[in-house]
C-alpha positions in Angstrom: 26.2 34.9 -11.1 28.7 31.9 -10.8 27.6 28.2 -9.6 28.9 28.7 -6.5 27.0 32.3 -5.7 24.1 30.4 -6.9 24.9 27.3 -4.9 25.4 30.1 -1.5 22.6 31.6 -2.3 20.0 28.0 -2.4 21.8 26.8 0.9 20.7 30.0 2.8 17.8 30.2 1.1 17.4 26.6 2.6 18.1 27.5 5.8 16.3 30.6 6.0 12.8 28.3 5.0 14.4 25.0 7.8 14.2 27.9 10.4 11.2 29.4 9.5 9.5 25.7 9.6 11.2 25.1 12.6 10.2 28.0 14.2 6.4 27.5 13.2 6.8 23.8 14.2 7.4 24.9 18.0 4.8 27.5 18.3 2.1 26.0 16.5 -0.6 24.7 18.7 -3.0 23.5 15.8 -1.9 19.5 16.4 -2.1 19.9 20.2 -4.3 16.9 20.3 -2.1 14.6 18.9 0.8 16.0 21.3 -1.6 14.1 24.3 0.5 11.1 26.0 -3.1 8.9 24.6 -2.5 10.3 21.2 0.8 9.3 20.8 0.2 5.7 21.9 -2.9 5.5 19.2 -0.3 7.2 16.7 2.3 5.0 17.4 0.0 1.9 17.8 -1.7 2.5 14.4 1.6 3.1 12.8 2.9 -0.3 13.5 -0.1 -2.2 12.8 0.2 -0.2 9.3 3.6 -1.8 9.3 2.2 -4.5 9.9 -0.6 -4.8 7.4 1.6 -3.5 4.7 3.1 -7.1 3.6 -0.7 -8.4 4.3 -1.7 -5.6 1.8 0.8 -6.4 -0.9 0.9 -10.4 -1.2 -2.7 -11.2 0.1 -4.5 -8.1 -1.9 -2.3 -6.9 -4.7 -0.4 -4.1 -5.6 -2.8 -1.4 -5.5 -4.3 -2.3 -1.9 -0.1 -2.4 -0.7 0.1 0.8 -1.8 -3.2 2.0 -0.3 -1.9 0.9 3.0 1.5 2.4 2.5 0.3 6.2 1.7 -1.9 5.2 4.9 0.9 4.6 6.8 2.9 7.8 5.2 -0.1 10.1 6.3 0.0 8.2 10.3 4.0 9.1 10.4 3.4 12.6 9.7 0.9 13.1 12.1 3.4 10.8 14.5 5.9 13.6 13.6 4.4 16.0 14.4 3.0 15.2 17.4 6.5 15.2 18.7 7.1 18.7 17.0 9.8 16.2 14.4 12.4 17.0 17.3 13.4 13.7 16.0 14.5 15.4 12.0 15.3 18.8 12.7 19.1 20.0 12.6 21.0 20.5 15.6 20.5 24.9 15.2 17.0 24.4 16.2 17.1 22.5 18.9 17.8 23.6 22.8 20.3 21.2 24.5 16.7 19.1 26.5 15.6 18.7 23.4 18.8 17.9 21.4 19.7 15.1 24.3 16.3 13.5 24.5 16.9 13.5 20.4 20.0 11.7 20.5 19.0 9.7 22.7 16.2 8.5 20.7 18.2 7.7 17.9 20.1 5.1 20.1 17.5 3.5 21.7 15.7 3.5 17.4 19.0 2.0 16.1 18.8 -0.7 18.5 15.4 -1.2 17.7 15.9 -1.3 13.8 19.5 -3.2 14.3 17.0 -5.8 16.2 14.7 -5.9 13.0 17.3 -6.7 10.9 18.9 -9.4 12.8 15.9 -11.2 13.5 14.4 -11.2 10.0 17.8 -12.4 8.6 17.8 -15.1 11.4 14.2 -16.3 10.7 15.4 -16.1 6.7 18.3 -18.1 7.3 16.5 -20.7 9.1 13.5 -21.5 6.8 16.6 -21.9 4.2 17.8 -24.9 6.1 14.4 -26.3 6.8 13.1 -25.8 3.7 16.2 -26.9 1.7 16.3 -30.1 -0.1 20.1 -29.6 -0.9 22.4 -27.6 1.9 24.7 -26.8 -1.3 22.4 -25.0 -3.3 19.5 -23.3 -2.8 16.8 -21.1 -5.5 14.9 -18.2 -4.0 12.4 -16.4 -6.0 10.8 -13.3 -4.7 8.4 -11.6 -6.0 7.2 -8.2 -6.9 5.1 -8.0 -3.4 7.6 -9.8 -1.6 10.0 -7.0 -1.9 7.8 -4.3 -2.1 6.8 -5.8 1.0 10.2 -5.6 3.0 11.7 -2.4 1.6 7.8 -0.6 2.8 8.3 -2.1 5.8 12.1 -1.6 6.8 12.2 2.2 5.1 8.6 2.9 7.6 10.9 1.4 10.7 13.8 3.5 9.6 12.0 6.6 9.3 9.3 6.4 11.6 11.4 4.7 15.1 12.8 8.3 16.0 9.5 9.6 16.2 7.7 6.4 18.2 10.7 6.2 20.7 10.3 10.2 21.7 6.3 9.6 21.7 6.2 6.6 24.2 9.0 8.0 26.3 6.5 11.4 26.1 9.5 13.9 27.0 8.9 16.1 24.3 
């Protein structure tokens, strides 16, 4: 068998066990009670203040509590995706036209959101620089280990987890 029979072979293979999942993921009735409107607010609630306590974790605790709060906050996203069925990460095969419109749609409105993020967070950066800049010429930032733990925890848990809070609170799944 060639590399590229074998490389066939693992993409159906692949697509065979995404169809499968998929499949299972819109039957299955075992999470129905986080697919409640209340449940997804709680999810979606508790997955932002996770967000949230992430940097508190990591510069007020240490490194061990950060990452406590971080596997915390892994565990609340997959129940978050779930309780939308992850409409929000399946591939376009899987999905009816509802679904795959309330999914793109989604993805807008997260983009938006996380664009927001960033924009804000380099404008509140930028503007302790100047305040807190002797010299406007030269400036010496040092981060630290929890620092950036802290914002790439925080940023990659937007990224990932937005799709999933925007089709929650809009509850059209």
């Amino acid at each position: 068998m060639t590399l590229k029979d074998r490389w066939i072979a693992g993409k159906e293979r692949n697509a065979a066990a995404v169809a499968a999942h998929a499949e299972k993921l819109m039957a299955d009735t075992a999470y129905d009670r986080y697919r409640t409107r209340r449940a997804r607010l709680l999810l979606v609630a508790g997955y932002l203040a996770l967000l949230v306590l992430i940097p508190v974790a990591y510069l007020g605790v240490g490194q061990f509590a950060g990452l406590v709060v971080v596997m915390l906050t892994a565990g609340v996203w997959s129940l978050l995706r779930v309780s939308v069925r992850t409409i929000a990460d399946l591939p376009d095969d899987y999905l009816d036209e509802r679904q795959l419109a309330v999914r793109n749609a989604s993805y807008v409105e997260s983009y938006r959101y996380l664009g927001s993020a960033v924009a804000l967070s380099a404008t509140v950066g930028l503007i302790a620089f100047v305040v807190n800049g002797s010299d406007l010429d030269t400036w010496e930032i040092t981060i630290t280990w929890g620092m950036s733990m802290s914002v790439f925890w925080v940023f990659l848990g937007l990224a990932l987890g937005l799709p999933s809070m925007v089709l929650a609170l809009n509850d059209r799944v």
